[in-house]
C-alpha positions in Angstrom: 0.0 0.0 0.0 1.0 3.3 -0.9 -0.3 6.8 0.8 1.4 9.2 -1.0 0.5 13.4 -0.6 -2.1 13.5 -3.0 -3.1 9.5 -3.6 -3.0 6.2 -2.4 -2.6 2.8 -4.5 -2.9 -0.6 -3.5 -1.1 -3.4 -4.9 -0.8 -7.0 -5.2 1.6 -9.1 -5.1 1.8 -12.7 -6.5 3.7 -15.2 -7.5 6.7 -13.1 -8.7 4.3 -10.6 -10.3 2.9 -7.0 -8.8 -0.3 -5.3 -10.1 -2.3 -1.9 -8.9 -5.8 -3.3 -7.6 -8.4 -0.6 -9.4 -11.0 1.2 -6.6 -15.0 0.4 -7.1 -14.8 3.3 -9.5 -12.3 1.8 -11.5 -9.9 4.1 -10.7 -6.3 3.1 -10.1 -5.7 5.7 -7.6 -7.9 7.0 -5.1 -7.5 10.7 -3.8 -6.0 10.8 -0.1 -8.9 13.5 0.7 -11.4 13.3 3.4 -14.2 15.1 4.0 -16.7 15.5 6.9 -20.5 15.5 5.8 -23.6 15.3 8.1 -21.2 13.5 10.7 -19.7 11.4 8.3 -16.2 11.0 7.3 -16.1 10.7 3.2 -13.2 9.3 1.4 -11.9 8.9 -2.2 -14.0 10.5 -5.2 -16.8 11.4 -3.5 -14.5 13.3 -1.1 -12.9 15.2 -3.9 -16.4 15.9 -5.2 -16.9 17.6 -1.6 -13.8 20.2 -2.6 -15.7 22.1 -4.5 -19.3 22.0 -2.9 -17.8 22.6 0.5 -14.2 23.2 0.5 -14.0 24.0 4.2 -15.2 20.8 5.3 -12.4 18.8 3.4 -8.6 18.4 3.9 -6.1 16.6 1.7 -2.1 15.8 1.7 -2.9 14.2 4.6 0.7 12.7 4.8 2.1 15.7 4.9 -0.2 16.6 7.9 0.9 13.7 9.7 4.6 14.4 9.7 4.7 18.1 10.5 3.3 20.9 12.8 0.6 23.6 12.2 3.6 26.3 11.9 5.2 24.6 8.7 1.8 24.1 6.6 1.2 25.5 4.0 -1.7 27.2 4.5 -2.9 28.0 0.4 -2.9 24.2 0.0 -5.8 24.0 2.5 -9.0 25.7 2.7 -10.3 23.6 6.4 -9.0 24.8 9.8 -6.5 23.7 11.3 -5.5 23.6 14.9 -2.0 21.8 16.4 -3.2 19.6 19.9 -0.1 18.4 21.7 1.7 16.9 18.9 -0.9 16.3 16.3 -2.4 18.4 14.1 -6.8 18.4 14.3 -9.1 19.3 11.2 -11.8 21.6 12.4 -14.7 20.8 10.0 -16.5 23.8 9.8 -16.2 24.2 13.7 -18.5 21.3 14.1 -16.5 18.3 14.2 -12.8 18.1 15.3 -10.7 14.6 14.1 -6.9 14.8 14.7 -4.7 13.9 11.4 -4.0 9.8 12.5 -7.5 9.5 12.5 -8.6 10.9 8.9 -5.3 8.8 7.3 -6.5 5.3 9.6 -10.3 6.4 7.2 -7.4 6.6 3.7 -6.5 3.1 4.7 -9.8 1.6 5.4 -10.7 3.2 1.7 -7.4 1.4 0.6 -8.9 -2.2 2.3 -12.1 -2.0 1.3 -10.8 -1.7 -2.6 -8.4 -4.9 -1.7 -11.1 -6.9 -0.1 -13.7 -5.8 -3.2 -11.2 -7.1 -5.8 -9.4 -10.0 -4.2 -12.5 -11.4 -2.7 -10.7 -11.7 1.2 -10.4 -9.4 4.2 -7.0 -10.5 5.1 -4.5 -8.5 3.5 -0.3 -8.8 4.1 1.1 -5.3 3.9 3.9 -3.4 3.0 3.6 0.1 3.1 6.2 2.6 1.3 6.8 6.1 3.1 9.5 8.4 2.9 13.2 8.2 3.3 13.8 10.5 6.3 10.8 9.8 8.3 10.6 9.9 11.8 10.3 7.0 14.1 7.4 8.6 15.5 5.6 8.9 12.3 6.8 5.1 11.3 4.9 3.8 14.5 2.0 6.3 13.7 1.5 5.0 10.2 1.5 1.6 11.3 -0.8 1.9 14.0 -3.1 3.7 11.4 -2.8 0.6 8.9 -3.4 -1.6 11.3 -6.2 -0.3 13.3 -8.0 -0.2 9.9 -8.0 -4.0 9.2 -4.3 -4.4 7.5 -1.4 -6.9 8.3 1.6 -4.6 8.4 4.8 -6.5 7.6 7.4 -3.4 7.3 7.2 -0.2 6.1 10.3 0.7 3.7 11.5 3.8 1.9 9.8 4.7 -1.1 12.9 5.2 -3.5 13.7 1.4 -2.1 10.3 0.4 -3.2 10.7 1.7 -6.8 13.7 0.0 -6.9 12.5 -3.0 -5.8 9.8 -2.8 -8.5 12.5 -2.8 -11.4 14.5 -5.5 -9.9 12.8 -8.4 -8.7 12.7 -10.4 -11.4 16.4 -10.5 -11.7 19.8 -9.9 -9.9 20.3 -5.8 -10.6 23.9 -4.9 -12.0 25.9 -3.3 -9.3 26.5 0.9 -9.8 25.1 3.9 -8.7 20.7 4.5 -9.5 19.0 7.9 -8.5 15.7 7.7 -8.0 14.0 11.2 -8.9 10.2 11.9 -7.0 8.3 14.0 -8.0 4.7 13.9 -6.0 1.8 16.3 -5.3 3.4 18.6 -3.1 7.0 17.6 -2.1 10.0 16.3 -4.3 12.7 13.6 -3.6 16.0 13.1 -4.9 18.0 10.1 -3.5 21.2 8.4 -4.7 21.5 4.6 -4.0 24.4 2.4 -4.7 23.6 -1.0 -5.6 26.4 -4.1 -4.6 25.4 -7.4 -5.0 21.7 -7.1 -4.8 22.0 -4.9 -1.8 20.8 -1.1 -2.0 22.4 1.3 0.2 21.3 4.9 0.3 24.3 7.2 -0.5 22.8 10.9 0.0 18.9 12.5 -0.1 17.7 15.4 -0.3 13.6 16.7 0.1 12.1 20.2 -1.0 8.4 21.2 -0.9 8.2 21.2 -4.3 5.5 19.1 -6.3 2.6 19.0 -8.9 0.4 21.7 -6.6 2.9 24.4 -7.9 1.5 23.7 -11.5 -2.2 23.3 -10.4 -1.7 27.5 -8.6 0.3 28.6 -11.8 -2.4 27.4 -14.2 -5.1 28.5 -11.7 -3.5 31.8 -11.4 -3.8 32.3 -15.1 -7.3 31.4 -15.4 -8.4 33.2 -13.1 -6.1 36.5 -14.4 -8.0 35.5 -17.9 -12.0 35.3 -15.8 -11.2 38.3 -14.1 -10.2 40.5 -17.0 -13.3 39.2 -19.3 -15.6 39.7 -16.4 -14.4 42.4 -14.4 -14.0 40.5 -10.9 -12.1 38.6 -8.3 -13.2 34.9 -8.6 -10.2 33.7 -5.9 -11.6 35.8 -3.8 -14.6 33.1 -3.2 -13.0 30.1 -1.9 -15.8 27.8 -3.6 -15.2 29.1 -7.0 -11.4 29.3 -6.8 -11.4 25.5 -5.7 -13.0 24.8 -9.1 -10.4 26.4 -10.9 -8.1 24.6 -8.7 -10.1 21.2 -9.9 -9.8 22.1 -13.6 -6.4 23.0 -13.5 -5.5 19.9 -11.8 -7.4 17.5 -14.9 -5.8 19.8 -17.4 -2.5 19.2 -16.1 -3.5 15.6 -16.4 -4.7 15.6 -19.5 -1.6 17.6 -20.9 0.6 14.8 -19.8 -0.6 12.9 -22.9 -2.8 15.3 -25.1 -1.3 18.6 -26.6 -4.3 20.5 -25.9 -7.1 20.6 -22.6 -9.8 22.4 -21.9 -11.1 24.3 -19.0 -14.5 24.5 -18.8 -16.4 25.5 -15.6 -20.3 26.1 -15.7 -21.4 28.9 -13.7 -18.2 29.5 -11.9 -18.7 33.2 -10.8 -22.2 34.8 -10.7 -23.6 32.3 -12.7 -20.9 33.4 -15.8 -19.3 30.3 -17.0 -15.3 29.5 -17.7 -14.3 28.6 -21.3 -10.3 28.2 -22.2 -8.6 25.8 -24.3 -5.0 25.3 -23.0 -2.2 24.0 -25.3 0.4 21.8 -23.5 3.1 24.6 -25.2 1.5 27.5 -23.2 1.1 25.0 -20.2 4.9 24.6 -19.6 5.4 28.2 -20.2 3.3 28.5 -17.2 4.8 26.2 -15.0 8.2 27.3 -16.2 9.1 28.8 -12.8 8.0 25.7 -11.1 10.2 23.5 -13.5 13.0 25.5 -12.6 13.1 25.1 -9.0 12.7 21.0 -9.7 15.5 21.2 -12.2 17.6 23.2 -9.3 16.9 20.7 -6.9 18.2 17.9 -9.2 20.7 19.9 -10.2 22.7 20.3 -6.7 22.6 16.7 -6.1 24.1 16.1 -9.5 27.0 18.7 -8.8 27.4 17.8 -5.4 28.1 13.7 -6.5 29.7 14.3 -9.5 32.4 12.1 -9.0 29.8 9.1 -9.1 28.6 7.9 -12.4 24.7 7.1 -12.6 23.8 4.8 -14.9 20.0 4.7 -14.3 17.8 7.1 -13.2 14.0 6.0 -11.9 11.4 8.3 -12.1 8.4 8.1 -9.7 5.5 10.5 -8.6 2.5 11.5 -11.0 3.6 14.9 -11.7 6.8 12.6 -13.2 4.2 12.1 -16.0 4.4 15.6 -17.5 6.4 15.2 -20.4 8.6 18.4 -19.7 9.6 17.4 -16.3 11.0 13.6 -17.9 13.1 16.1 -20.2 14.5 18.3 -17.8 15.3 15.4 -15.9 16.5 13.4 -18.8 19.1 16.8 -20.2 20.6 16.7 -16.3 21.5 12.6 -17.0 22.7 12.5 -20.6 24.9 9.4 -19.7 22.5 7.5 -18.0 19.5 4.9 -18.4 15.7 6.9 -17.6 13.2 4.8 -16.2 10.0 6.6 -16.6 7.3 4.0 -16.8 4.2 4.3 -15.0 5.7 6.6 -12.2 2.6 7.1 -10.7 2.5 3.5 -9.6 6.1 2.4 -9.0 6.7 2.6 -5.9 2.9 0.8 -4.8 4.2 -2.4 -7.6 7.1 -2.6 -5.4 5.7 -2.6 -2.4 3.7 -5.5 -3.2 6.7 -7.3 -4.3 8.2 -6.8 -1.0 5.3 -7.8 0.7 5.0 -10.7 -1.8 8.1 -12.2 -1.1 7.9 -11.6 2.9 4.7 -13.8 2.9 6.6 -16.3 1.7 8.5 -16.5 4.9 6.0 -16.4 7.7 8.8 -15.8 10.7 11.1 -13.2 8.9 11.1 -10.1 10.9 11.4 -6.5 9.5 14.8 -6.3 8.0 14.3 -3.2 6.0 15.0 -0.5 8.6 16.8 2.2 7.1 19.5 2.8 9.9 21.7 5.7 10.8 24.7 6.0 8.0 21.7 5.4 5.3 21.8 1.9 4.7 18.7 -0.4 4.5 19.8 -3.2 7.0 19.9 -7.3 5.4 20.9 -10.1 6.6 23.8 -11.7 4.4 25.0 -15.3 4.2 28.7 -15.2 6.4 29.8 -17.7 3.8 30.1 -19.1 0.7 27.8 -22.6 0.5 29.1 -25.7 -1.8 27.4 -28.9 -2.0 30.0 -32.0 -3.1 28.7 -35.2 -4.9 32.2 -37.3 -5.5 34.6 -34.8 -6.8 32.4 -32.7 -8.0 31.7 -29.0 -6.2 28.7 -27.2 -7.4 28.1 -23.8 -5.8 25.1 -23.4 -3.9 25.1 -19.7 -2.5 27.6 -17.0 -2.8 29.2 -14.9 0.5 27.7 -12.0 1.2 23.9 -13.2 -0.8 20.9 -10.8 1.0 18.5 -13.6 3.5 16.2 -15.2 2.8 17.1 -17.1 -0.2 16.3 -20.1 -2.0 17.5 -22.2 -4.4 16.9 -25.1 -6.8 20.5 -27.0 -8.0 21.0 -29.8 -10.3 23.4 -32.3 -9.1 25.7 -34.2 -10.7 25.4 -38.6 -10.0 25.9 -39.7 -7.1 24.2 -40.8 -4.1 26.3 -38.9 -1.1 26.1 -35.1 -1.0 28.2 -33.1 1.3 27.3 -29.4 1.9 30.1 -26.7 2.7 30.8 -23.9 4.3 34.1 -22.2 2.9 35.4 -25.7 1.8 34.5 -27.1 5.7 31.7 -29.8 5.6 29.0 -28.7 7.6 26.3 -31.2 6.5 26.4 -35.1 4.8 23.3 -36.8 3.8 22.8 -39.8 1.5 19.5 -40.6 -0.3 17.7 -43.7 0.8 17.6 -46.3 -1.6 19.5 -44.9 -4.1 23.3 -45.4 -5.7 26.2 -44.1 -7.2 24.9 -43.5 -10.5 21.1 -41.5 -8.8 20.3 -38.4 -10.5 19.7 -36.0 -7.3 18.1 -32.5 -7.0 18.4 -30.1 -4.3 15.8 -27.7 -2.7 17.9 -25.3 -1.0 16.8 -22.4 1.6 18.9 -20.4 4.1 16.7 -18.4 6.6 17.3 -14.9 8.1 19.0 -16.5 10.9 21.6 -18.0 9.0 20.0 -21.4 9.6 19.3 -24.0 6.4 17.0 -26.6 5.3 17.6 -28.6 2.2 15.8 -31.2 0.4 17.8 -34.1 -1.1 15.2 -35.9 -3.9 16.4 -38.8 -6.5 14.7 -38.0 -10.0 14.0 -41.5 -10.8 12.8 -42.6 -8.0 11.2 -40.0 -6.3 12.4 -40.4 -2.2 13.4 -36.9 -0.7 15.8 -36.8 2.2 15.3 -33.5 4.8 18.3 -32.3 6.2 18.7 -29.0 8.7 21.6 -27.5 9.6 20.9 -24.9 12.5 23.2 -21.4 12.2 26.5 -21.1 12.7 27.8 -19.6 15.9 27.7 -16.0 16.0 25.6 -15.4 12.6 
């Protein structure tokens, strides 16, 4: 599950594979905004719908809320009051009701469940949930307690430029060098560098800015409303109801510009019953936005300078407002050397999520390993030794020093009826398959847990018995 600023996805993992369940709408996303209407809570699209009718009684970027205090919000990006209790923040809907931030994002995740149990016909969900690299322990346990006081099975919560990484390389062993992953959300940017050794990602540097797709939605709102007032003599953000249309408007044109060359903004009676007509072509859209491209290409641009010395041969792109074709080319001109990732950037950092949290079902008693610790790196556990298993003379590698736990392993063994497993070249482990000989044909199931410890599965092809062997974990793994 992902609940980013502006959306949340949830995903699926399965059998090596990750997909974006779709909402009862259809939708692939569903808006992180809730709103308070005779004394209930609202979520998703009819939420959003609630922006405009009654902007007041509504508040989104709910994550953001969650991790800061009243002094830092920004304070255009809402239109509900806001009040800071103790540590949290509370919505004040409409000086009626009063619900502190935890509880408006635990109502995002029962959205999110409710959309899992609809499409994957259970109520039991195994989650991972993606958040952001430099969060807070406080906000960790508050996130979790949210997820799981809504109904989900929280397995670990991991960064989110992990989980787009994760995304790209499950499927295979990723080739060791340095990836940046560039986000780009509703209202805050990321730009982390990660080295990747052996399968193992370590965070090298990150930086954050308050910078994100709600800086294009006020600079085409700004023009529109310039264009309104001129034609018709007024002030139409002025009125908080009509301004949030504009908002609305600008917000699917951006959208819509992201694949289309041209959008239209059309708002019936959005001032004094006059009605908003403007076509917007995606050339005058980035000349808009321009400013706001700038200060995402600056942003980039430091961490570029300040690791230039490293060479970056990929660069992953996530965050919808990566989706606007002028931010993938500003990005792309400051990488010239290296590999862009752009796909679906909307979406992947929830598809690897629900690989994580795909491949930590399969191992009921692993623990969180993914904790991102003090010098940046994301903690694994790693096999202290190289594994062999012998049949005769014969030495067939089973797992290499240093491989990220758990892993398994399926290994084709040469005749023979005696196999010997080693650690290093010392034998840590001898079985022989009953009723077999020198000239079986063997397999080998082979799985070393998180703790080091390892259980193998000895089977003769031909005539189908399987020998179980268990070595428990060396001392001091």
């Amino acid at each position: 599950a992902v609940v980013s600023t502006q959306s949340g996805h949830y995903g699926r993992g399965r059998d090596g594979r990750s997909e974006i369940v779709a909402n009862s709408a259809g939708d692939r996303s569903t808006a992180t905004v809730v709103a308070h209407q005779e004394g209930e809570l609202l979520t998703g699209t009819p939420a959003v719908q609630m922006t405009v009718r009654q902007p007041a009684n509504t508040v989104s970027s709910l994550k953001s809320l969650l991790a800061c205090k009243l002094e830092s919000v920004d304070s255009a990006s809402q239109a509900c009051k806001l009040e800071q209790h103790g540590e949290e923040i509370i919505v004040n809907f409409n000086n009626a009701t009063r619900k502190g931030v935890s509880a408006l994002v635990k109502c995002v995740f029962e959205n999110l469940k409710e959309t899992a149990d609809s499409a994957l016909g259970e109520d039991k969900h195994d989650t991972v949930i993606s958040i952001p690299l430099t969060s807070s322990p406080e906000f960790k346990k508050t996130v979790k307690n949210c997820a799981i006081s809504a109904g989900l099975n929280v397995l670990d919560l991991i960064p989110e430029s992990v989980a787009a990484l994760l995304s790209l390389d499950s499927a295979a062993k990723p080739a060791d060098g340095h990836t940046a992953v560039v986000r780009v959300g509703g209202s805050s940017m990321a730009v982390t560098v990660v080295k990747v050794v052996a399968g193992m990602y370590s965070v090298v540097d990150n930086t954050e800015e308050k910078i994100g797709g709600n800086l294009f939605d006020r600079s085409v709102g700004k023009f529109l409303c310039d264009d309104f007032n001129r034609k018709n003599r007024c002030k139409v953000e002025e009125n908080p109801r009509s301004y949030s249309k504009v908002l609305k408007a600008s917000k699917s044109a951006k959208h819509n510009l992201s694949t289309l060359n041209t959008a239209e903004c059309n708002i019936e009676s959005l001032f004094d019953g006059m009605d908003l007509i403007s076509n917007l072509s995606r050339p005058r859209f980035e000349t808009l936005i321009q400013n706001d491209l700038n200060k995402i290409k600056e942003t980039v641009q430091k961490m570029v300078t300040k690791h230039s010395s490293i060479s970056i041969t990929r660069v992953v792109l996530t965050g919808g407002t990566c989706k606007v074709p002028k931010v993938q080319s500003i990005i792309s001109q400051l990488f010239p050397e290296s590999s862009i990732v752009s796909q679906a950037p909307d979406e992947i950092i929830s598809l690897g999520a629900a690989t994580h949290a795909g491949m930590l079902s399969k191992f009921p008693n692993l623990s969180a390993k993914s904790e991102v610790e003090g010098n940046g790196t994301v903690g694994i556990p790693l096999t202290p030794s190289n594994i062999e298993v012998r049949v005769g003379d014969v030495v067939t590698q089973a797992v290499a020093k240093n491989t990220p736990l758990p892993y398994k392993t399926d290994i084709e063994l040469p005749e023979g009826n005696v196999i010997v497993i080693e650690a290093d070249g010392k034998c840590i482990a001898k079985a022989e398959v009953a009723g077999s000989d020198d000239k079986s044909k063997v397999s080998l199931h082979f799985e070393i847990l998180e703790d080091c410890s390892i259980e193998a599965i000895i089977k003769d092809s031909f005539t189908n018995e399987r020998t179980a062997v268990h070595i428990p974990p060396p001392k001091g793994a």
